[in-house]
C-alpha positions in Angstrom: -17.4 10.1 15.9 -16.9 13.0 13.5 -16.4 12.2 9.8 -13.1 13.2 9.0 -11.4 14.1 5.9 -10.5 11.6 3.2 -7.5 13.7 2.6 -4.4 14.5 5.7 -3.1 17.9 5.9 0.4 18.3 6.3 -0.1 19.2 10.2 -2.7 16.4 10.8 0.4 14.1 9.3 2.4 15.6 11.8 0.4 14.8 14.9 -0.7 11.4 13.8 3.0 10.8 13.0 4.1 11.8 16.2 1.8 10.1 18.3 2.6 6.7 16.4 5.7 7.2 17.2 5.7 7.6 21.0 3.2 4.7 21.0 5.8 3.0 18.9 8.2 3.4 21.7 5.6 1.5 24.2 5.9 -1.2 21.8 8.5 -4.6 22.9 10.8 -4.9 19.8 9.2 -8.1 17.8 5.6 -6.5 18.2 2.8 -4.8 16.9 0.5 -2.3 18.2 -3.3 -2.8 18.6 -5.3 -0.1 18.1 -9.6 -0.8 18.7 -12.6 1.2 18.6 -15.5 -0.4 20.7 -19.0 -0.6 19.3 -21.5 -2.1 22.5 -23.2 -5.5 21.7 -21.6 -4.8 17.6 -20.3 -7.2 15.3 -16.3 -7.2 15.8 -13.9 -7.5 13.1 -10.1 -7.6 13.3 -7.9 -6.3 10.9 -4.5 -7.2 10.9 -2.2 -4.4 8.8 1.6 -4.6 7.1 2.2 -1.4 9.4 1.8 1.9 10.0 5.0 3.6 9.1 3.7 5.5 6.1 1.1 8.1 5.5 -0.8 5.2 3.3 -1.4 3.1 6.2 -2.7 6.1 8.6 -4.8 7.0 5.8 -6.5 2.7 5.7 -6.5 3.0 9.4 -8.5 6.3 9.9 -11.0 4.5 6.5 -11.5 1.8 8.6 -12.3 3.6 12.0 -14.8 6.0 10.4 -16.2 3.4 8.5 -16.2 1.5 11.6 -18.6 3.9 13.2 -20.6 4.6 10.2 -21.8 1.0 9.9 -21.8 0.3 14.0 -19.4 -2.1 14.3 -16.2 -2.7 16.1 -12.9 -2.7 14.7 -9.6 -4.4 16.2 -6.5 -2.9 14.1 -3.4 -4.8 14.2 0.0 -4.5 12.6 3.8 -5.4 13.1 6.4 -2.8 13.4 7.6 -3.1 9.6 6.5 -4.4 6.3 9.2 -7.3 6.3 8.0 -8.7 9.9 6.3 -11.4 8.4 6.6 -14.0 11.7 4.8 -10.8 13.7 2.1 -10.5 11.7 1.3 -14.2 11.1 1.0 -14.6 15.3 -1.2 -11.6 15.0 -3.2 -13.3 12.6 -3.0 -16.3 14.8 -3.9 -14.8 17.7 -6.5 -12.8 16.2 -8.5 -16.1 14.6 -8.4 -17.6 18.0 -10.6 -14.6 19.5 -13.4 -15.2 17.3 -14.1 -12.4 15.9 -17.3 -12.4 13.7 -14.6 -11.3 10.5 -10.9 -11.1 9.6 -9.0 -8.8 7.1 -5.2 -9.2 6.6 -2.8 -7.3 4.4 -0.3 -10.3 3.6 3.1 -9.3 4.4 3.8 -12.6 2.9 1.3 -13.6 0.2 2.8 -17.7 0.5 2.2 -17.5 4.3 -1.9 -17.1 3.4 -3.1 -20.8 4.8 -3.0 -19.4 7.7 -6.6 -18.1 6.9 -7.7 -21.9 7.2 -7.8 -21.6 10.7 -10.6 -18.5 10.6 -13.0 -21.4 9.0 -12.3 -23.7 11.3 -13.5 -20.9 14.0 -16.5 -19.7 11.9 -14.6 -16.4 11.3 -15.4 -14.7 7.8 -12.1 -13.7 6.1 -11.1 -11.0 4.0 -8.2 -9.8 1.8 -7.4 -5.7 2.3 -4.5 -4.0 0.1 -3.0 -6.9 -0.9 -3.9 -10.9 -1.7 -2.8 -14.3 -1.7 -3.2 -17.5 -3.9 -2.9 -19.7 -0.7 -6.7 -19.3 0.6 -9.5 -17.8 -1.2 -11.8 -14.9 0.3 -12.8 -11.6 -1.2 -10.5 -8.7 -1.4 -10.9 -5.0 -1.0 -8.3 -2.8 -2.6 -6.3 -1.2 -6.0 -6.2 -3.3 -9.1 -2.5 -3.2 -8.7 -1.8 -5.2 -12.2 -3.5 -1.8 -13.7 -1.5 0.1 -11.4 1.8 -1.2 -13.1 0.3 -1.1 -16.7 -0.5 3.1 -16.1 2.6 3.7 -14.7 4.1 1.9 -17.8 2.3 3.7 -20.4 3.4 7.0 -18.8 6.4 6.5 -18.8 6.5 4.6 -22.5 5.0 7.9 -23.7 8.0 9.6 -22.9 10.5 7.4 -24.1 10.6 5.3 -27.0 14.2 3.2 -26.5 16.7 2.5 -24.0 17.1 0.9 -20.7 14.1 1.4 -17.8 14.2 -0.4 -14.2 11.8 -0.8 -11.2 12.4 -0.2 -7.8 9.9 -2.4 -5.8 8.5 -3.8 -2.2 8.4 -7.4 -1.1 7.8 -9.4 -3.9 6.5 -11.8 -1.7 3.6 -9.6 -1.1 0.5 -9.4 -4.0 0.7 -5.3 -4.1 4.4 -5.3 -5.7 4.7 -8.3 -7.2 1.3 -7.3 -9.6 2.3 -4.2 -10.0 5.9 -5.0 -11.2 4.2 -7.4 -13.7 1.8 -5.0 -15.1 4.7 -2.6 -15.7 7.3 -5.9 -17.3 4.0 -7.1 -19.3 3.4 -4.0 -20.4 6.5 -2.7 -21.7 7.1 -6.3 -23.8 3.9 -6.2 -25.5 3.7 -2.6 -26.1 7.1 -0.7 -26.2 10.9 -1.2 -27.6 12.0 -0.5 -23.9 13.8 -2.6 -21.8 13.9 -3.4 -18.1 16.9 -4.1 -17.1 16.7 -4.4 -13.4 14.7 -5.0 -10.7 15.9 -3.7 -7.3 13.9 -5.1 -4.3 12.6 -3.1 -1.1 10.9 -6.1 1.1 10.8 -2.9 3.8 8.8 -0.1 1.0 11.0 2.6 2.9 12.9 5.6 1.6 16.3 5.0 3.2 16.6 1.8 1.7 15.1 2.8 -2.0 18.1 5.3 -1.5 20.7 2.7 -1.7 18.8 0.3 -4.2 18.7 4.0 -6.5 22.3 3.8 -5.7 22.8 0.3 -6.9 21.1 0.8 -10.1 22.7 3.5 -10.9 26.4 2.0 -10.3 25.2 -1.5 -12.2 23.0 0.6 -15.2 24.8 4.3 -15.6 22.0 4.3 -18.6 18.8 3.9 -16.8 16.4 6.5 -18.5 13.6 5.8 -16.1 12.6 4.2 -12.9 9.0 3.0 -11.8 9.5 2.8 -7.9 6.3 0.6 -6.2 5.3 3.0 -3.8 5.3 6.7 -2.8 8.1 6.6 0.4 10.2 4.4 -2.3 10.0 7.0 -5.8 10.8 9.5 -3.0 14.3 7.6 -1.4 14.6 7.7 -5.5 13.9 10.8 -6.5 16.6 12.5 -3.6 19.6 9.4 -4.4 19.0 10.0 -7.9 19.4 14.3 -7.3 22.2 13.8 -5.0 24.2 11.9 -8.0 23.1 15.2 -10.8 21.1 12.8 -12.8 17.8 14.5 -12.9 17.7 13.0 -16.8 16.1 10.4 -15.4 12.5 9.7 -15.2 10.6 8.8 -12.5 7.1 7.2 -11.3 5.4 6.4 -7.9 2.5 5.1 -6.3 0.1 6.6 -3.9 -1.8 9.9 -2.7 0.9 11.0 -0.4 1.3 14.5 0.0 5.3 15.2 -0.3 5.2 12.9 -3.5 2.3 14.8 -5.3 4.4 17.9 -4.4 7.8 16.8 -6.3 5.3 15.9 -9.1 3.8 19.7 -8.9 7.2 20.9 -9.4 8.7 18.3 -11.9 10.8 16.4 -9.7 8.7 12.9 -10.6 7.2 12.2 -13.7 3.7 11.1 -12.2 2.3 9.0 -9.5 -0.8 6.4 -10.1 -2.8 7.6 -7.3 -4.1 5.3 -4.2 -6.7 6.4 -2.1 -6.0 4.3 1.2 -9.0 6.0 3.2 -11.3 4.6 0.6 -9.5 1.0 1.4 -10.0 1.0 4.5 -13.9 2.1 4.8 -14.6 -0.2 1.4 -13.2 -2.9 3.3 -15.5 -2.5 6.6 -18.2 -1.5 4.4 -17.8 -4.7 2.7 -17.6 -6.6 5.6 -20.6 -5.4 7.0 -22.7 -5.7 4.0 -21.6 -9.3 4.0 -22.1 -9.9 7.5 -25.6 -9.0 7.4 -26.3 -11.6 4.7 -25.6 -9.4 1.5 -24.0 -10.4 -1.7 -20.4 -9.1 -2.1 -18.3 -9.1 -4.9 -15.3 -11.0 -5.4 -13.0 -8.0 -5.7 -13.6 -4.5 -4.6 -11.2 -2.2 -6.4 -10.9 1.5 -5.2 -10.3 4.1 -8.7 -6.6 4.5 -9.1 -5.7 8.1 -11.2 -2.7 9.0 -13.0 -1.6 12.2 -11.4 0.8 14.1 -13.5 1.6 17.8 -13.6 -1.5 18.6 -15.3 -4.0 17.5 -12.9 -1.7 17.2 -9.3 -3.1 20.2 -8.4 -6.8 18.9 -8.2 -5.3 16.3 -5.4 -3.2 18.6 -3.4 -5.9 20.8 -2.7 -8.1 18.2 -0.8 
């Protein structure tokens, strides 16, 4: 397989959008897709996803399949239709223990649904955490240090303002990723700034139509919102447009992850900054990890991936990858 780019271009977005979208419509409502990539007489490891309805998760997917080739193993990627189908995701994992794969990594949807992973030692199968993590069973993750995550976008934000009312737009809660990130940002701004968060406006579906109306929301409940620290890219976007469509472009604004049509809005001064998230790197760190450990290698407990704050002053650095 060719090495490909750690970085999409807009028209390699395109295609891979549009082909996931008329596999998509394949798909029986309720479940996921499976995607492999066969390695003869390799070690197999599934990997069970949130989704793939952003350009994050293309960009873990494509990490894991180059990485999957690099390290000559084979990888079975799995992942229900949306973020909030925890049920889906859990038979997935279910389903995948049972076919005994020499290793398992799962992005919780639903970080209190985790003992699940009991089963994969009960059929020799190594686990894994990848993107996000659970309390309920202990394994090794592979991902951002998303309590940093919140703490950056804090501080960015905190330099800009020094009173007055901020508020977060997030994901799931239920899921590791938002729920560290949001404390990060609350811990942060207690111990370190006068600001207050007033609100908390919750996403469980990370998507840009519905950050639209929780933009909406806060804006009716909290007219005085100064700033907003959304959990994810497609989320400071659904933002960034409810919050221009009501004139309030006083208001400050901060995202997560590398994605293209974010880092542009922060080239042009539509969002404050995004902490950056390299989701290629997740998913070939997670194989690579997987592989080191299957062939009898110490591994680390957690193996965080660099997360940059990407303002103005640097976006252009990342655009041009």
């Amino acid at each position: 397989m060719m090495k490909m780019s750690i970085q999409y271009s807009r028209r390699a977005v395109m295609k891979r959008m549009t082909a996931m979208l008329l596999a998509m419509q394949l798909v029986l409502c309720g479940c996921g897709t499976v995607q492999t990539q066969q390695v003869k007489d390799a070690k197999t490891i599934c990997v069970v996803l949130k989704a793939m309805n952003s350009v994050h998760w293309m960009a873990v997917e494509s990490g894991l399949e180059q990485a999957a080739s690099d390290f000559g193993v084979s990888v079975n990627i799995l992942y229900p239709q949306s973020e909030s189908d925890c049920r889906a995701q859990k038979v997935m994992i279910a389903d995948a223990i049972a076919s005994k794969p020499d290793a398992i990594a799962v992005a919780p949807c639903d970080a209190n649904e985790m003992d699940i992973l009991q089963q994969a030692d009960q059929n020799g199968v190594r686990a894994f955490y990848i993107d996000s993590s659970s309390t309920k069973y202990d394994c090794p993750y592979i991902g951002s240090d998303n309590y940093r995550i919140g703490e950056l976008a804090a501080k960015k934000i905190a330099s800009h303002l020094n009173t007055g009312k901020i508020a977060v737009i997030s994901g799931s809660l239920q899921q590791s990723t938002h729920y560290e990130r949001v404390q990060g940002f609350r811990d942060y701004m207690e111990q370190h700034t006068k600001l207050e968060v007033c609100a908390v406006q919750e996403n469980p579906d990370s998507g840009e139509i519905e950050s639209m109306k929780s933009m909406q929301r806060l804006l009716e409940e909290h007219p005085d919102v100064k700033g907003v620290f959304c959990t994810s890219a497609m989320m400071v976007l659904g933002a960034m447009r409810q919050r221009d469509r009501e004139e309030r472009t006083d208001i400050l604004l901060i995202g997560v992850d590398t994605q293209s049509d974010a880092l542009l809005a922060v080239e042009q001064g539509e969002i404050l900054a995004i902490v950056g998230q390299d989701g290629y790197q997740i998913g070939y760190k997670t194989i690579q990890t997987i592989a080191d450990a299957l062939d009898g290698k110490d591994i680390d407990d957690a193996v965080f991936v660099e997360n940059d704050l990407i303002t103005q002053d640097n976006v252009k650095k990342y655009l041009s990858h």
